[in-house]
Backbone as a chain_set.jsonl record, in Angstrom:
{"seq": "XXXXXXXXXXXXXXXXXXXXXXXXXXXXXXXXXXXXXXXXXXXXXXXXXXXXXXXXXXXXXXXXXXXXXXXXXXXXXXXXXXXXXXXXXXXXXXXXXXXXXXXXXXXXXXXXXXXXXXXXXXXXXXXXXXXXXXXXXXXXXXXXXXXXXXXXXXXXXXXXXXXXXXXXXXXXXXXXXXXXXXXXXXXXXXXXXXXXXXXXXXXXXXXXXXXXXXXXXXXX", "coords": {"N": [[270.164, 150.064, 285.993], [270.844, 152.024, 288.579], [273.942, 154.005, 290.232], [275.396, 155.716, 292.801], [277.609, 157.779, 293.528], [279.01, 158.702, 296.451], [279.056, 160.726, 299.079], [278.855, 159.917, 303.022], [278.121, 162.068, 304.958], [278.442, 164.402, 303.241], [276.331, 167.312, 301.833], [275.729, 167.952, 299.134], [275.338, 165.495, 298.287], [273.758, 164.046, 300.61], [271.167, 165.505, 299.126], [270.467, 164.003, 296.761], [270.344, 161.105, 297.501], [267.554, 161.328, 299.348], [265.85, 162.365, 297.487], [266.085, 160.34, 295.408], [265.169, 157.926, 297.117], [262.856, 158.95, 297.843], [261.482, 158.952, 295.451], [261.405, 156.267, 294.99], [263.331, 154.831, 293.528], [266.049, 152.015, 292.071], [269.067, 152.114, 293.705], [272.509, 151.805, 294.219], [274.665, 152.56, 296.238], [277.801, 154.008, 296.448], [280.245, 154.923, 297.712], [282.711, 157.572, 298.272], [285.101, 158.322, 299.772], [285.917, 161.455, 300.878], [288.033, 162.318, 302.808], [289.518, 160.464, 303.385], [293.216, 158.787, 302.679], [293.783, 160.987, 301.183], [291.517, 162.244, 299.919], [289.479, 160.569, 297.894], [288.414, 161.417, 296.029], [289.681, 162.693, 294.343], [291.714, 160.258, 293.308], [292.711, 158.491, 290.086], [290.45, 156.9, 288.772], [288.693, 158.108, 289.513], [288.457, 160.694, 289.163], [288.542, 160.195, 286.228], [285.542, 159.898, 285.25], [284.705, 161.99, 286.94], [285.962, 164.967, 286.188], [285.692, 167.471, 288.1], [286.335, 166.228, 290.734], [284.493, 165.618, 292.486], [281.784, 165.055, 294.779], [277.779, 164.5, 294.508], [278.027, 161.886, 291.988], [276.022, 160.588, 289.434], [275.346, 157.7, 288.205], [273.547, 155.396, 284.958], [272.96, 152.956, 283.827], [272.312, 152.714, 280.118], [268.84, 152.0, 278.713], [267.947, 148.981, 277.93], [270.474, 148.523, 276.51], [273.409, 147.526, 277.577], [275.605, 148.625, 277.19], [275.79, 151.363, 277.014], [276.377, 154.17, 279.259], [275.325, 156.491, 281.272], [276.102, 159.368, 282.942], [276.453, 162.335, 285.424], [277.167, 164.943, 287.295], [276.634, 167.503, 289.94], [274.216, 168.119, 292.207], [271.982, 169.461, 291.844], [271.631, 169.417, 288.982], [271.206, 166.504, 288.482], [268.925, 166.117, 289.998], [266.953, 167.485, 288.255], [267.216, 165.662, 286.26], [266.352, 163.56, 287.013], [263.749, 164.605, 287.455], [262.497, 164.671, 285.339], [262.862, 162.421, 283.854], [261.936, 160.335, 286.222], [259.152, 161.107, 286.647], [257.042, 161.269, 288.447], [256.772, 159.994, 291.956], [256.232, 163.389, 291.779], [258.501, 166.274, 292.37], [258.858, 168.653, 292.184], [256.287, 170.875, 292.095], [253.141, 171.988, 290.195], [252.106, 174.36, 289.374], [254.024, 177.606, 287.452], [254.673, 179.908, 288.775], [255.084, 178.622, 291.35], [257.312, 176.234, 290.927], [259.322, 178.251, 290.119], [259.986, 179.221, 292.007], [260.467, 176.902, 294.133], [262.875, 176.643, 292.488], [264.596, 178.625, 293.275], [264.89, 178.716, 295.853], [266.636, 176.417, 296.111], [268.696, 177.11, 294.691], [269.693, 178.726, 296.119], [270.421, 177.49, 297.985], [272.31, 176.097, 297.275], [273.602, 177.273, 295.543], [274.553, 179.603, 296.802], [275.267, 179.594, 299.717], [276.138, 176.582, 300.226], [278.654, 176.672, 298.581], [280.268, 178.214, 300.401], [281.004, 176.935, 302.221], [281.735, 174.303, 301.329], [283.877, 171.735, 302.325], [286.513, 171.822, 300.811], [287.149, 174.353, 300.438], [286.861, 175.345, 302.88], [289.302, 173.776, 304.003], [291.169, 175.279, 302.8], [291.185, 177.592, 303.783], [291.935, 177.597, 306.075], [293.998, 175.682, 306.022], [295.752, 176.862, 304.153], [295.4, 179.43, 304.312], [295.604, 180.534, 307.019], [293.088, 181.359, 308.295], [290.259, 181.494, 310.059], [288.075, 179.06, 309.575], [285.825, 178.05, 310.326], [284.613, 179.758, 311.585], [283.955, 181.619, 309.084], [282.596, 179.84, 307.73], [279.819, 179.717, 309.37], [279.088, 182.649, 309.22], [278.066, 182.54, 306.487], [276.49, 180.519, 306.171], [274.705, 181.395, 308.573], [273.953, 183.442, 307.29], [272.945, 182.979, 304.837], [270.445, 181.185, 305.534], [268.844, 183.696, 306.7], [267.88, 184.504, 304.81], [266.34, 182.52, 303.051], [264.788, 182.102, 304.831], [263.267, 184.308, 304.92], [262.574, 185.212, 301.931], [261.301, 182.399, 301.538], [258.919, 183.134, 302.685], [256.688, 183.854, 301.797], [255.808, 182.002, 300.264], [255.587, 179.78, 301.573], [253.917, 176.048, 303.131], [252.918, 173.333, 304.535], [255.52, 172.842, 303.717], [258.39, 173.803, 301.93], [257.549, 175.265, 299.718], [254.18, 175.422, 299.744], [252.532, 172.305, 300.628], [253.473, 170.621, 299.281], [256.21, 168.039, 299.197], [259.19, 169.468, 297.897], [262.1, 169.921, 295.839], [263.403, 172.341, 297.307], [262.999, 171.851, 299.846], [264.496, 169.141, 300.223], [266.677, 170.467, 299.735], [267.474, 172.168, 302.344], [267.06, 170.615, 304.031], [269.303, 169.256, 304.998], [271.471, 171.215, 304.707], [270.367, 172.538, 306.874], [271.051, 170.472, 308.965], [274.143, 170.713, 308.442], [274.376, 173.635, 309.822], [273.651, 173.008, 312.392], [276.271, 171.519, 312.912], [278.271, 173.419, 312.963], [277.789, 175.209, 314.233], [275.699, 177.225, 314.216], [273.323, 179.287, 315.588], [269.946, 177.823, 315.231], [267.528, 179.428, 316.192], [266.293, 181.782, 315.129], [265.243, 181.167, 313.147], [262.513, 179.147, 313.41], [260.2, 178.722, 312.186], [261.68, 177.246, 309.375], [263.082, 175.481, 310.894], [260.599, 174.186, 312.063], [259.514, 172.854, 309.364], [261.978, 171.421, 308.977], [261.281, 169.211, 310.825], [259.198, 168.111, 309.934], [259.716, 166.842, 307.448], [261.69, 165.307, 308.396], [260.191, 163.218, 309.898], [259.36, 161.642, 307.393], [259.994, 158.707, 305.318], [261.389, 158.478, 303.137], [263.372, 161.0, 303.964], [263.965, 159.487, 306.241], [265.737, 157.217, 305.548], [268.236, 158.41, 304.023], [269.552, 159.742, 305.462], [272.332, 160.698, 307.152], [273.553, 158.999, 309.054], [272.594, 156.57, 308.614], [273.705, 155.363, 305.849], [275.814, 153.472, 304.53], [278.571, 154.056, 304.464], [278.88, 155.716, 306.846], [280.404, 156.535, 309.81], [280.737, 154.001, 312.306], [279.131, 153.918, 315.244], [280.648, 155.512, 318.221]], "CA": [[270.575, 150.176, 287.387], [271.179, 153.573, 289.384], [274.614, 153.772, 290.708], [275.102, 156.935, 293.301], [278.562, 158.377, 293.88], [277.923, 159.431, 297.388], [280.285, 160.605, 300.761], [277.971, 160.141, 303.731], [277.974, 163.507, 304.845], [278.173, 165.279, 302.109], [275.168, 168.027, 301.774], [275.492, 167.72, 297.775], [274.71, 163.81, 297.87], [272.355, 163.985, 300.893], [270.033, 165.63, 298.415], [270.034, 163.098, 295.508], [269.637, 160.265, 297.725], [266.528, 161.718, 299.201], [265.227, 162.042, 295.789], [266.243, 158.34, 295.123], [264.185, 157.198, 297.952], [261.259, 159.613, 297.896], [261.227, 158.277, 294.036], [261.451, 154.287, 294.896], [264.362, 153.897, 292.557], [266.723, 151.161, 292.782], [270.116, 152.314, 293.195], [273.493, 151.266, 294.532], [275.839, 153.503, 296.519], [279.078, 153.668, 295.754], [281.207, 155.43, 299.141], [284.092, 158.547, 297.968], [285.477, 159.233, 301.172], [286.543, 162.773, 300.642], [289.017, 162.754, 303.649], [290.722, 159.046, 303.217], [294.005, 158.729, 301.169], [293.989, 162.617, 300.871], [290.252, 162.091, 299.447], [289.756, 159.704, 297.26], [287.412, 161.901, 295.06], [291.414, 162.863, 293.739], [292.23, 158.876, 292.515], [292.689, 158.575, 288.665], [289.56, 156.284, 288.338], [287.446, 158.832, 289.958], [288.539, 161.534, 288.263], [288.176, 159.865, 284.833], [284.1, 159.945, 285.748], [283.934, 163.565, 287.379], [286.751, 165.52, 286.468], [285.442, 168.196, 289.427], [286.327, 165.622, 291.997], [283.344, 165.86, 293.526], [279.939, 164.124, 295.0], [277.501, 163.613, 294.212], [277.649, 161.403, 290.618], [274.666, 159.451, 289.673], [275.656, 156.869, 286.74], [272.68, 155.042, 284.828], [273.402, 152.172, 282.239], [270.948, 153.228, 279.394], [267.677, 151.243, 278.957], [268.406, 148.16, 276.623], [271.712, 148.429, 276.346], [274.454, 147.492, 278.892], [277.463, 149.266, 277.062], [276.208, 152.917, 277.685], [276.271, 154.555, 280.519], [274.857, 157.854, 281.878], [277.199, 160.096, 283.804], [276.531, 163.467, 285.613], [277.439, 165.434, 288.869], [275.901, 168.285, 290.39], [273.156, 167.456, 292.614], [270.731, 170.303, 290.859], [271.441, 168.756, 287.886], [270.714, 165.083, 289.019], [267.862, 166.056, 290.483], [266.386, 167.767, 287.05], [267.482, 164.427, 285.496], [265.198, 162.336, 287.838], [262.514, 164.875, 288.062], [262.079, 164.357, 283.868], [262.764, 160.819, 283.782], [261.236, 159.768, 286.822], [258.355, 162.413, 286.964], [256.354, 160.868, 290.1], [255.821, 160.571, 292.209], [256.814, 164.524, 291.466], [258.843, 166.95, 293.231], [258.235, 169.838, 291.173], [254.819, 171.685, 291.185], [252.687, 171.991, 288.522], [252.299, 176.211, 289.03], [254.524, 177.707, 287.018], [255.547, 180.316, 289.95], [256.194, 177.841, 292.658], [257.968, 175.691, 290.163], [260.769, 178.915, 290.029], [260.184, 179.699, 293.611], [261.469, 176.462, 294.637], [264.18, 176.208, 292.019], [265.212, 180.009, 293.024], [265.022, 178.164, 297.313], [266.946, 175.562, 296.182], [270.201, 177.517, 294.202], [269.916, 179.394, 297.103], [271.391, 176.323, 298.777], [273.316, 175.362, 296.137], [274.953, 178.24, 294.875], [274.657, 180.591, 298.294], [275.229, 178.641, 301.199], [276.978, 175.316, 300.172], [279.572, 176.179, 298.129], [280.995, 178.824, 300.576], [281.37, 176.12, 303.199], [282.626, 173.388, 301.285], [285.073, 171.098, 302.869], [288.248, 172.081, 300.259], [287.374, 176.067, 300.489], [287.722, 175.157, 304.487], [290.187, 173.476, 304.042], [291.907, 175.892, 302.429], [291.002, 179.034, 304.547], [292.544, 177.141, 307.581], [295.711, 175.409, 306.079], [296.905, 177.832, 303.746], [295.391, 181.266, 304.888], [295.503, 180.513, 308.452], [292.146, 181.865, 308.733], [289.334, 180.999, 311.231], [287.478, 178.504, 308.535], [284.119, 177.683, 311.224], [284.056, 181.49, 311.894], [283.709, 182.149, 308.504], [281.132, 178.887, 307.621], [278.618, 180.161, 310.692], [278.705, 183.696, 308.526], [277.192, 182.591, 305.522], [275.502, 179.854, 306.78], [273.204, 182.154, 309.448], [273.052, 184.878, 306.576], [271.796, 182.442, 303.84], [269.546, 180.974, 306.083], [267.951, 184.342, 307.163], [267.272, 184.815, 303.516], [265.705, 181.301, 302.878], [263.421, 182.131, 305.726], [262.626, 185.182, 304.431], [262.194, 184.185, 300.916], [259.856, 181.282, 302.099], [257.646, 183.575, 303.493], [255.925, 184.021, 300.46], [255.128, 180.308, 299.795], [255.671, 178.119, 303.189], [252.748, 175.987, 303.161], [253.723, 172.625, 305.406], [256.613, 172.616, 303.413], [258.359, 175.304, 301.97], [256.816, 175.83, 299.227], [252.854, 174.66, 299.735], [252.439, 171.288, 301.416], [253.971, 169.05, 298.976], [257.268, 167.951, 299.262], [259.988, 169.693, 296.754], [263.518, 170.577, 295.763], [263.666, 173.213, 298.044], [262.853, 170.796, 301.447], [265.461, 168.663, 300.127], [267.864, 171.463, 299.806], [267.172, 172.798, 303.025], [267.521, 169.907, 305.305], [270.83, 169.272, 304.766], [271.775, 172.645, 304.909], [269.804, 172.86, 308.459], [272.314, 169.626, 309.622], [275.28, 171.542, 308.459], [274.412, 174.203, 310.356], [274.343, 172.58, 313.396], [277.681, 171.065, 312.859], [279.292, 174.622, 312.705], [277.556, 175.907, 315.553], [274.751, 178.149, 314.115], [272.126, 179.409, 316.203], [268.803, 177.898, 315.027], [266.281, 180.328, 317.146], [265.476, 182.652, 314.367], [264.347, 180.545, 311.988], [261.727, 178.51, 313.766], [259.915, 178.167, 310.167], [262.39, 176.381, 308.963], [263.037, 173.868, 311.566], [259.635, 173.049, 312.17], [259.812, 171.956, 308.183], [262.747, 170.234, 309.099], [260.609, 168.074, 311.523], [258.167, 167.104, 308.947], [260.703, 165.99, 306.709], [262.075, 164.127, 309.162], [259.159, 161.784, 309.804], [259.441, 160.603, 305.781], [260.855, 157.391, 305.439], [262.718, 158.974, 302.235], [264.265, 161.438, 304.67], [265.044, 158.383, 307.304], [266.877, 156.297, 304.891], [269.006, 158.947, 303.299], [269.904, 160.23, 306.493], [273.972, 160.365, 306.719], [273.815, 157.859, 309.994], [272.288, 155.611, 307.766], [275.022, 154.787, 305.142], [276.88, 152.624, 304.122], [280.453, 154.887, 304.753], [278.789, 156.505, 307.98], [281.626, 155.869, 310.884], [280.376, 153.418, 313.437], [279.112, 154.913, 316.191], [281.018, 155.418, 319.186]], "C": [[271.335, 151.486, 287.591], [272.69, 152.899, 289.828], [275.228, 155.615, 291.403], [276.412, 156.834, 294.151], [278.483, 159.37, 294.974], [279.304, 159.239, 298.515], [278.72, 160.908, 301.91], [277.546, 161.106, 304.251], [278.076, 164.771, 304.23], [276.546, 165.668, 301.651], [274.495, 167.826, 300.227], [274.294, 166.04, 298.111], [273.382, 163.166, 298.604], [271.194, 164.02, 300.089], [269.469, 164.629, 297.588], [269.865, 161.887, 296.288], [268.381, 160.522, 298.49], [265.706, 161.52, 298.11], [265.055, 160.719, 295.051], [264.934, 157.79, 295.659], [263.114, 157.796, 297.519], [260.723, 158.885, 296.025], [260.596, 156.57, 294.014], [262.064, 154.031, 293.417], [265.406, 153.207, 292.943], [267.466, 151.88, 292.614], [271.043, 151.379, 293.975], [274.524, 152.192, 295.165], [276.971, 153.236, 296.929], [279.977, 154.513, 297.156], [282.227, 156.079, 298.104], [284.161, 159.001, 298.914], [286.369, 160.333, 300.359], [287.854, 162.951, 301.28], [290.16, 161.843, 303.451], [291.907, 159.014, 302.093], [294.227, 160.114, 300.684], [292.66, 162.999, 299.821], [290.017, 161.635, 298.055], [288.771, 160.164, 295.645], [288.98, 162.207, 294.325], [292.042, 161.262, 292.739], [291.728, 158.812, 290.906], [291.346, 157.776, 288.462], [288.285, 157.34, 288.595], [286.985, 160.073, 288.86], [287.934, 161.646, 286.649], [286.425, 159.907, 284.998], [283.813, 161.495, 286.109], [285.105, 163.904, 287.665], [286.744, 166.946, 287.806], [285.77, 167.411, 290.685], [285.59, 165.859, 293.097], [282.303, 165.344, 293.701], [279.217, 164.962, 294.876], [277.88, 163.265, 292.776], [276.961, 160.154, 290.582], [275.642, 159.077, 287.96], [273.911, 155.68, 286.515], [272.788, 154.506, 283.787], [271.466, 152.437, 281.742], [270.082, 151.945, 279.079], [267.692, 150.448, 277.71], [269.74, 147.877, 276.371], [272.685, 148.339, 277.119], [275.875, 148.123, 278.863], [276.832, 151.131, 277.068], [275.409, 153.308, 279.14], [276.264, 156.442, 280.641], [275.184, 158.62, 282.973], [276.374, 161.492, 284.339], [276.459, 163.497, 287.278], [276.479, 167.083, 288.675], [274.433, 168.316, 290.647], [271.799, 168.382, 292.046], [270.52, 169.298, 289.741], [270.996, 167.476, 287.771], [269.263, 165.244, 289.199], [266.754, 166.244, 289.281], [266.406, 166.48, 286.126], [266.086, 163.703, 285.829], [264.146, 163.0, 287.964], [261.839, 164.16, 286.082], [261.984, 163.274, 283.405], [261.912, 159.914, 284.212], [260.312, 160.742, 287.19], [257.388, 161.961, 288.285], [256.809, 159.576, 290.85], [256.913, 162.567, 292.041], [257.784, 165.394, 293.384], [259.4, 168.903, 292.849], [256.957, 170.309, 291.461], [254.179, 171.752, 290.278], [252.516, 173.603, 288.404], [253.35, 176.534, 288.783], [255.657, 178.55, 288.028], [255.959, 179.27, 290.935], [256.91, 177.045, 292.062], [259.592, 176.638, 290.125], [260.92, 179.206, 291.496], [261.073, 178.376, 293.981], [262.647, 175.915, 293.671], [264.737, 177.656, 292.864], [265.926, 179.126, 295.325], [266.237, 177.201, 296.949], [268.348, 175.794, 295.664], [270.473, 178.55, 295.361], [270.919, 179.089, 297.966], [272.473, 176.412, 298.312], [274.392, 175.576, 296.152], [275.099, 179.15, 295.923], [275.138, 180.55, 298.801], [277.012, 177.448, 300.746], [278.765, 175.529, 299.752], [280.362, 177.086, 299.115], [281.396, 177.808, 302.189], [281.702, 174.626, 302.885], [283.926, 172.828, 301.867], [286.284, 171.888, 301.914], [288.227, 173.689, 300.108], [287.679, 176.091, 302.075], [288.669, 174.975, 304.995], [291.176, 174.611, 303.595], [292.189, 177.52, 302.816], [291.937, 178.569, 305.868], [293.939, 176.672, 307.465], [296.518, 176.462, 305.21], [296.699, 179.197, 303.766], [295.546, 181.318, 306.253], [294.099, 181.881, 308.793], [291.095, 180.986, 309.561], [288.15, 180.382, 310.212], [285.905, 178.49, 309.431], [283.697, 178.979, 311.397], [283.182, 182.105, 310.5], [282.312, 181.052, 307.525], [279.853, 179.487, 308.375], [278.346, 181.34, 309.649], [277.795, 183.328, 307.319], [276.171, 181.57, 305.778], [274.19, 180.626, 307.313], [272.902, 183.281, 308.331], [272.347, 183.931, 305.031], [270.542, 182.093, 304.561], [268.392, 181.863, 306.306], [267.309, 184.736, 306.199], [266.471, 183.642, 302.726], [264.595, 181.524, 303.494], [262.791, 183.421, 305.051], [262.009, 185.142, 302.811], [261.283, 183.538, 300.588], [258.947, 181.533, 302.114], [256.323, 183.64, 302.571], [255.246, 182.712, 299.967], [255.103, 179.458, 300.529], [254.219, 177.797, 303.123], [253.177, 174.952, 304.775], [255.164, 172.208, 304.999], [257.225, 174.002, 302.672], [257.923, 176.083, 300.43], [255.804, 174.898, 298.814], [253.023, 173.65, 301.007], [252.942, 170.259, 300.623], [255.512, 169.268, 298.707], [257.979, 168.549, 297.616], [261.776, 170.338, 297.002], [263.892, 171.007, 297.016], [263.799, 172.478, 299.47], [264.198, 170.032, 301.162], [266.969, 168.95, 300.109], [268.29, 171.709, 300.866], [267.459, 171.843, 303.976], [268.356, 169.729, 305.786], [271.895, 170.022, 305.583], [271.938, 172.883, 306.418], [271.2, 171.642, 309.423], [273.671, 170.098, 309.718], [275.238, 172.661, 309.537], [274.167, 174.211, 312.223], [275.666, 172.373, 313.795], [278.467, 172.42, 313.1], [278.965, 175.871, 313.754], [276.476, 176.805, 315.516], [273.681, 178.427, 314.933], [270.833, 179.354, 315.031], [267.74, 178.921, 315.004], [266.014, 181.408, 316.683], [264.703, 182.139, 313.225], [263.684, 179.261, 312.103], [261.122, 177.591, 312.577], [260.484, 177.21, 309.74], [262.327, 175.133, 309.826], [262.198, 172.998, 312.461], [259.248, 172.005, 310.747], [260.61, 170.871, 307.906], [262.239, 169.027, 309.785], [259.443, 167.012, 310.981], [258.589, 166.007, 308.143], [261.362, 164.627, 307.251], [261.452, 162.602, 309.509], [259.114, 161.169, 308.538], [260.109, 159.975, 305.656], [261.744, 158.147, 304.215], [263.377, 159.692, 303.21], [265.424, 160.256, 305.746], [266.232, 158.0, 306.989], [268.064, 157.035, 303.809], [269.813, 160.165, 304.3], [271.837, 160.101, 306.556], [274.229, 159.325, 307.804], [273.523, 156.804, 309.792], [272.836, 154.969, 306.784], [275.586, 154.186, 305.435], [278.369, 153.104, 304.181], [280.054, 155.362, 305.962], [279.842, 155.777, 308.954], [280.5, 155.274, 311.905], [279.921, 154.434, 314.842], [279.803, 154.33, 317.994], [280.843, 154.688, 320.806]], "O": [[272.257, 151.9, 286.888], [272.847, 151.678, 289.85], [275.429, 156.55, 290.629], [276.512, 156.129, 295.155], [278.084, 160.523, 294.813], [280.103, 158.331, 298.746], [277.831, 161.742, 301.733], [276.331, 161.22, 304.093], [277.836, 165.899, 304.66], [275.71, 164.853, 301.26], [273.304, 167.625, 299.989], [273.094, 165.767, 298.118], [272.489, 162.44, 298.166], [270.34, 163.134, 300.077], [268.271, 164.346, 297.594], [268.97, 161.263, 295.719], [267.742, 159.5, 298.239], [264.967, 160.554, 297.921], [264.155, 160.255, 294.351], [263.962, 157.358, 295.039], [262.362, 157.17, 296.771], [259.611, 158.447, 295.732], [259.753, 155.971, 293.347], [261.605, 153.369, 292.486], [265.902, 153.503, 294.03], [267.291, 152.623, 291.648], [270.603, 150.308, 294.393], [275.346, 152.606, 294.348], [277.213, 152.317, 297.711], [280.824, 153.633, 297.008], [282.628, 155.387, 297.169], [283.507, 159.995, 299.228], [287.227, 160.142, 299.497], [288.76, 163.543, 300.693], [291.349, 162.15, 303.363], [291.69, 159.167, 300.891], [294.937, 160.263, 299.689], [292.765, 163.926, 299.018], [290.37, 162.341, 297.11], [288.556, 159.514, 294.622], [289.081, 161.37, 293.428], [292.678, 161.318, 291.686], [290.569, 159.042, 290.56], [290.957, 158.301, 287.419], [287.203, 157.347, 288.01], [285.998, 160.345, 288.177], [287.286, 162.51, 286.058], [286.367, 160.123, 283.788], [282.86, 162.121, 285.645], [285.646, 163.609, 288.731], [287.806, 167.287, 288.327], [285.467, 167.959, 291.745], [285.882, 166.184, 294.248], [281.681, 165.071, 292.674], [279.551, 166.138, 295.02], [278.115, 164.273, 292.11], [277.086, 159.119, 291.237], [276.223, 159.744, 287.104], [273.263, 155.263, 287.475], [272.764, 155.153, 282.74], [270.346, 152.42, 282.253], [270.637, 150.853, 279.194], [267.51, 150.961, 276.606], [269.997, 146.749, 275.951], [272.958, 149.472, 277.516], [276.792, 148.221, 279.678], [277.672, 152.028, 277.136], [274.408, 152.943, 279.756], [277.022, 157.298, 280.185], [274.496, 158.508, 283.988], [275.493, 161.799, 283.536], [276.034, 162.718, 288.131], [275.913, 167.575, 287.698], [273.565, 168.469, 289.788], [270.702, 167.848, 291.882], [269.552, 168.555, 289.584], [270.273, 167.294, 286.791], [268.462, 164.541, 288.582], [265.814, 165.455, 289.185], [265.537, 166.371, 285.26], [265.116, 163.409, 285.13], [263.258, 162.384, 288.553], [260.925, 163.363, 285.868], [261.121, 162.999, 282.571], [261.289, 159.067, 283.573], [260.651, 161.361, 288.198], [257.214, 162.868, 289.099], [257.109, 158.468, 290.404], [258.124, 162.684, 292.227], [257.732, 165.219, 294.601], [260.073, 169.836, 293.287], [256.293, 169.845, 290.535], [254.78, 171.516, 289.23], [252.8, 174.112, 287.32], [254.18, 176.068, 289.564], [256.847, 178.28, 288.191], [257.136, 179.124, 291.265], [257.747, 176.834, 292.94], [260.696, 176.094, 290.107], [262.014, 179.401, 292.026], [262.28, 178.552, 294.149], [263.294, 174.914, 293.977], [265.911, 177.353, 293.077], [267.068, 179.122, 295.784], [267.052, 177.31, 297.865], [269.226, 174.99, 295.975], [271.552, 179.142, 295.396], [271.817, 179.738, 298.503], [273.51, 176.772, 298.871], [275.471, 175.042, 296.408], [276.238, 179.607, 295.833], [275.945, 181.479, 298.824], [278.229, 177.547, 300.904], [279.747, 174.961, 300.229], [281.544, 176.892, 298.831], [282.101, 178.274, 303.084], [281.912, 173.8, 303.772], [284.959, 173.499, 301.849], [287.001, 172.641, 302.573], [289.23, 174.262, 299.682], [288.612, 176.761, 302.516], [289.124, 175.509, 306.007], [292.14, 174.708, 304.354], [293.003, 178.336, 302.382], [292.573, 179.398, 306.519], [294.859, 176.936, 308.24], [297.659, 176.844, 305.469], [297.505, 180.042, 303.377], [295.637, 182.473, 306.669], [294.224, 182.968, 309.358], [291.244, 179.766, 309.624], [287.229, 181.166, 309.984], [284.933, 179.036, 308.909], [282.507, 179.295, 311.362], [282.161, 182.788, 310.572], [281.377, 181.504, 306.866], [278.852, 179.676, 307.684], [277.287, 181.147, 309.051], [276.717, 183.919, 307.251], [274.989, 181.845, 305.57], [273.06, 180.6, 306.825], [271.867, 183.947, 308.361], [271.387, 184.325, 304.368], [269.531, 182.702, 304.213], [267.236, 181.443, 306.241], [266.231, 185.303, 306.376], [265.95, 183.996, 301.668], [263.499, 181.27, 302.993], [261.628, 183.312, 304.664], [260.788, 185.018, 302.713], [260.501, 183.767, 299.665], [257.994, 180.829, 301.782], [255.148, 183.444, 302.881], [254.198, 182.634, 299.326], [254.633, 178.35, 300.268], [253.346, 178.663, 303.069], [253.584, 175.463, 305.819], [255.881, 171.459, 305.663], [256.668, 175.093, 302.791], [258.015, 177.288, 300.195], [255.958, 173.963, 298.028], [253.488, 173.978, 302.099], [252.935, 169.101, 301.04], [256.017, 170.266, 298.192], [257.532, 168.243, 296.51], [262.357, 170.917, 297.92], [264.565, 170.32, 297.784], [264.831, 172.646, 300.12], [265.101, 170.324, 301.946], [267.976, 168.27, 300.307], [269.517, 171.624, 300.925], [268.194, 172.237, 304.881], [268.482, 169.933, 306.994], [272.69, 169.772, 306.489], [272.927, 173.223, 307.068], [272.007, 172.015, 310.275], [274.344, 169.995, 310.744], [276.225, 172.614, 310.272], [274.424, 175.099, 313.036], [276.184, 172.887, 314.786], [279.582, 172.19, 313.568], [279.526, 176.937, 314.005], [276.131, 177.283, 316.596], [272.914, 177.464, 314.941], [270.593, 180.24, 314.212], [267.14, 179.243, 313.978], [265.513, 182.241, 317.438], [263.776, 182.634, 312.585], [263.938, 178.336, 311.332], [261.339, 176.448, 312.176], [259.848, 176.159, 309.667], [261.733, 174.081, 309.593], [262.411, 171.994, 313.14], [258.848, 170.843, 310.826], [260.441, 169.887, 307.185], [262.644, 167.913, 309.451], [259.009, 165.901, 311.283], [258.198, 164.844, 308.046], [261.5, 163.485, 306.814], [261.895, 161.455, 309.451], [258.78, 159.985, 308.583], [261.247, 160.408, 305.835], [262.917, 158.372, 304.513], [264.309, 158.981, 303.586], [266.631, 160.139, 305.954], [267.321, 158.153, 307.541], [268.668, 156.384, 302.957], [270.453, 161.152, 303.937], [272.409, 159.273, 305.847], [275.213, 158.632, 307.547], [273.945, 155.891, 310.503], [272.476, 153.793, 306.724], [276.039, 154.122, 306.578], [279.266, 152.316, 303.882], [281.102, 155.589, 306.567], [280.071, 154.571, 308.86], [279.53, 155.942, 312.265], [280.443, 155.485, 315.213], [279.579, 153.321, 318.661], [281.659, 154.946, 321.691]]}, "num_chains": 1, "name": "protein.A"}
């Protein structure tokens, strides 16, 4: 049994439950409100599990045995877990180039984009630099983006790289939600968020949606 260390809006964890679903593996998600309690990814139990205090972490008692258990964070890394484990339905390629193309789309996210708009680097541009934290999210946000699209160009098929779903789509959706949230103008990178609309119709996308959770706030 899967067990998926997950904050509902969190871009990291979006990804790996995607991957869950689009897989049809069972799991179980586990709620780390980030914000509650001064974020609860901080509480000694959590910690002891993912000293980074951070989502996503997928845990996986090993096969036969109920006393070990299979730990790791970082949703790249998760994802490489489940593509080798659970190899289909795939989300990988079998060409060796689009195989790096969409890992190269997908740290793009990762390591580009995400981490410079993490909640606790926001946090920390706004309470203890008194800097303009959304001013400076929108910046890398619209300039990773314009390099994703560009990037793409080279391999967009109906997805972004080819027509079958991978990494990179899963990276990318996310991403595209965040960048609403922070105010980005869409309307250069059409490309993209007609991919986002495909995605959208996949029941894996539906059900791993952040309004869909189990921690999502009620709606108003």
């Amino acid at each position: 049994m899967m067990k998926l260390y997950s904050y509902w809006r969190s871009t990291c964890s979006w990804r790996v439950r995607v991957a869950l679903q689009w897989k049809a593996l069972a799991h179980e998600i586990v709620p780390v409100h980030l914000i509650a309690e001064g974020g609860q990814q901080y509480g000694a139990e959590y910690l002891a599990k993912n000293p980074m205090a951070q989502v996503p972490l997928l845990e996986e008692t090993g096969a036969g045995d109920a006393e070990i258990v299979w730990r790791m964070g970082q949703s790249l890394a998760i994802l490489a877990y489940l593509e080798e484990r659970y190899p289909q339905p795939a989300l990988l390629p079998d060409d060796v180039f689009q195989r790096a193309m969409v890992r190269q789309l997908a740290e793009l996210v990762s390591s580009g984009i995400q981490p410079l708009q993490n909640l606790s680097v926001l946090n920390h541009l706004s309470n203890d630099l008194g800097q303009d934290s959304k001013a400076w999210a929108q910046r890398w946000i619209h300039r990773g983006l314009l390099a994703f699209d560009q990037t793409s160009r080279q391999t967009r098929g109906a997805f972004c790289v080819g027509d079958h779903l991978s990494w990179a789509d899963i990276c990318l959706i996310p991403q595209l939600y965040n960048a609403r949230r922070f105010g980005v103008d869409l309307s250069e990178v059409p490309a993209l968020v007609a991919i986002e609309a495909r995605c959208e119709a996949l029941e894996a996308f539906q059900r791993a949606h952040p309004d869909r959770q189990v921690d999502a706030p009620a709606p108003a």
